[in-house]
C-alpha positions, 0 to 999 in steps of 0.5 A: 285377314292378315292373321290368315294369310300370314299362317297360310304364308308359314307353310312356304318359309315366307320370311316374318310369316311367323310373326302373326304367331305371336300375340305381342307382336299382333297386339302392338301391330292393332294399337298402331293401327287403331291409332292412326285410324282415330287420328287420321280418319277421325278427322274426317269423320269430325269434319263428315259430321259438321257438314251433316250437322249433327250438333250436341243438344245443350240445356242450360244447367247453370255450368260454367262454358256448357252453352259453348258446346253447342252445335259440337259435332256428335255421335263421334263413337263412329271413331272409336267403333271403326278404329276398333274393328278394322285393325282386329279384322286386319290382324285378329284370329277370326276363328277364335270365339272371344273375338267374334263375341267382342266383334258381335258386342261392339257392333250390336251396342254401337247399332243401339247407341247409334240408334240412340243418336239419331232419335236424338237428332231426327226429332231434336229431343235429349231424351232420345230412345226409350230407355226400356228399348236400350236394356232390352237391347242391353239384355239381349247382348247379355243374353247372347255372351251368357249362352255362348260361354255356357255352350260354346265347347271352345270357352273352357278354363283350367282350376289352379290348385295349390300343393302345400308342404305338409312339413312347412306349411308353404305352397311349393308350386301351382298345380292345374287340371290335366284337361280343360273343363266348362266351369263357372267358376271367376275371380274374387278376391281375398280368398284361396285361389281366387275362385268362387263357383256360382254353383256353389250357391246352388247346390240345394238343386242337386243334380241340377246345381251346374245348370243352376249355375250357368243360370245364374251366371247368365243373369249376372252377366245381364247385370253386369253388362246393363250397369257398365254400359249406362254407367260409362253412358252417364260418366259422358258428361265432360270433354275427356272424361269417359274415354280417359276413364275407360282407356286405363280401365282397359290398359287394366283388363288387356293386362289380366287378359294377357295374363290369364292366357298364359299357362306360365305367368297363370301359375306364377301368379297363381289365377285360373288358366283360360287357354284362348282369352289371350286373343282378347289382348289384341282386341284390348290393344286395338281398344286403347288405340282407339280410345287414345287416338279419340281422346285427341278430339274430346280432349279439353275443350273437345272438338267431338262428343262421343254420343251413346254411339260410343258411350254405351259401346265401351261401357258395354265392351268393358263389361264383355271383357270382364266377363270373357276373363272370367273378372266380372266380379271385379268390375264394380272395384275397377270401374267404380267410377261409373257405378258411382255415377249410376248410384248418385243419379238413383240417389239424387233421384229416390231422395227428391221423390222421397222429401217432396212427398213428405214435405211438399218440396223435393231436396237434393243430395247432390248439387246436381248429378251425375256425380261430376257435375256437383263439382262442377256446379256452384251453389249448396246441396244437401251433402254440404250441409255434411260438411258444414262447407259450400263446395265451390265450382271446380273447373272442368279440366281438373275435374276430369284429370282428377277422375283419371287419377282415381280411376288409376288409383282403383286399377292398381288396387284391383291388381292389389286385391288379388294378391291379398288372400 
């Protein structure tokens, strides 16, 4: 709104109207806002929820101070949500394709978490919606990105080339195409350039190889967006842990986005050149504050949870981010600690099912799972057997610092990765 006006306003030398030209500038205007609106309006909205009584359902797991959170407000994603969308309707470019497909992902993953929610609380069950209703809602918003970037003639990129000096053998400057191209091209790392084509796995197609391409970048889309959204869904288990996690996730995303928009510092860095994701920054900008601003509730002990209504919403904005700066392929270094997650749950449960049908008796591998319960439960587990060492209880506070400094650790090798070819 403010991005429009504010253009309309340059045609008359209104004073700073130009400043909605710059994407710094938008991007610090959207943190501060979605700051002030989580910490302001959150608690508002705490306080709406505590009058409503819409309590976290707790089952007794045997982890220490867990039955204290009982009753603790939920469906506290409403914060995130809003904090997010408000300030990138106020200062975001509205006309701009990667905007609309992030406004459109975090309202449609926030309908289906929200839904979630409310079963959960309407029939006083844990288990909430069906998780074959959940993917197929996953799906469908994959669905939707997928097709927009294959049709959409706004997303568009430009390939980076290297010019080598035949005589020394050194890159002597990044050269990119004269026009924009449809490519499903992205990111990976340790290789020339950075780039690899999904049609380059279907060339037995023939003329056909670019439609078998985009199909397949369609269902890695799918994929990608179904795994970070339940992932980040099972790494809510601690006061602060998904939303620290995702927060410095995002700082990372908002740097390549940033980076990746710019023809300059995409030919210094050498990456492919993605005229239009710079807009990304501001909504990347107004994510973090609202990250950062709820991180001031469900912070340890936590006087909010965020519910799947937040949950699903930023595992699922993560993965759309990716996607949109062509970083899908990156994800599962990047927010490891959320597949981590996915995989000790399929582990714990595919080896339970596995020893109770040989043996009668179901094992474990883990004390308990998600992964950051195992450290938080006491006792023995088959994984201890490993080590020849019982892992102690390890409290839940340090648990989650220790989570953020891993996922700190993971953002800055992502970056390293890409420097490596």
């Amino acid at each position: 709104m403010f991005y429009t006006l504010f253009n309309y306003l340059e045609q008359f030398n209104f004073p700073g109207a130009r400043l909605m030209d710059y994407i710094t500038f938008r991007s610090g205007a959207a943190l501060l806002l979605s700051l002030f609106i989580a910490l302001v309006f959150g608690r508002k909205i705490i306080d709406r929820l505590q009058k409503m009584q819409v309590g976290e359902i707790i089952r007794n797991l045997g982890l220490e101070g867990q039955m204290k959170k009982t009753g603790t407000p939920t469906m506290g994603g409403i914060i995130i949500i809003v904090a997010t969308l408000v300030p990138c309707l106020l200062v975001g470019n509205l006309t701009n394709v990667y905007m609309i497909l992030m406004l459109v992902a975090t309202v449609w993953l926030g309908c289906l978490g929200f839904a979630d929610d409310y079963l959960k609380m309407r029939k006083h069950n844990k288990d909430g919606m069906s998780g074959r209703f959940k993917i197929v809602g996953q799906v469908g918003l994959g669905l939707i990105v997928g097709l927009t970037m294959m049709l959409s003639p706004d997303i568009v990129m430009r390939q980076n080339h290297e010019v080598t000096n035949i005589t020394t053998n050194e890159v002597e400057e990044i050269v990119y195409e004269s026009h924009n191209i449809k490519s499903t091209q992205t990111t990976i790392p340790f290789v020339k350039e950075n780039n690899f084509d999904y049609a380059s796995l279907t060339k037995w197609m023939g003329d056909h190889a670019a439609t078998g391409g985009w199909i397949l970048f369609i269902i890695v889309t799918i994929f990608v967006i179904t795994a970070t959204s339940n992932g980040a869904n099972l790494t809510d288990g601690l006061d602060g842990l998904a939303t620290g996690c995702s927060a410095i996730i995002a700082v990372a995303l908002a740097i390549m986005a940033y980076l990746g928009g710019s023809i300059v510092y995409s030919s210094y860095l050498n990456i492919m050149y993605i005229p239009g994701s710079e807009e990304l920054v501001v909504f990347c900008a107004a994510f973090i504050g609202a990250l950062v601003g709820f991180l001031w509730y469900n912070a340890f002990p936590a006087q909010v949870f965020m519910g799947d209504t937040g949950s699903l919403t930023i595992g699922g904005i993560i993965a759309v981010l990716a996607i949109l700066i062509h970083k899908e392929l990156l994800v599962p270094l990047l927010c490891a600690i959320f597949f981590v997650e996915d995989v000790s749950v399929m582990i714990q449960v595919a080896y339970f099912k596995y020893t109770k049908r040989k043996t009668g008796v179901g094992k474990r591998v883990f004390k308990m799972t998600p992964l950051h319960h195992h450290f938080q439960k006491q006792g023995n587990a088959g994984i201890d057997a490993i080590i020849q060492k019982p892992l102690a209880a390890i409290p839940e506070s340090k648990i989650v610092t220790r989570f953020w400094i891993v996922c700190i650790f993971l953002a800055v090798i992502t970056f390293v990765t890409l420097k490596i070819r």
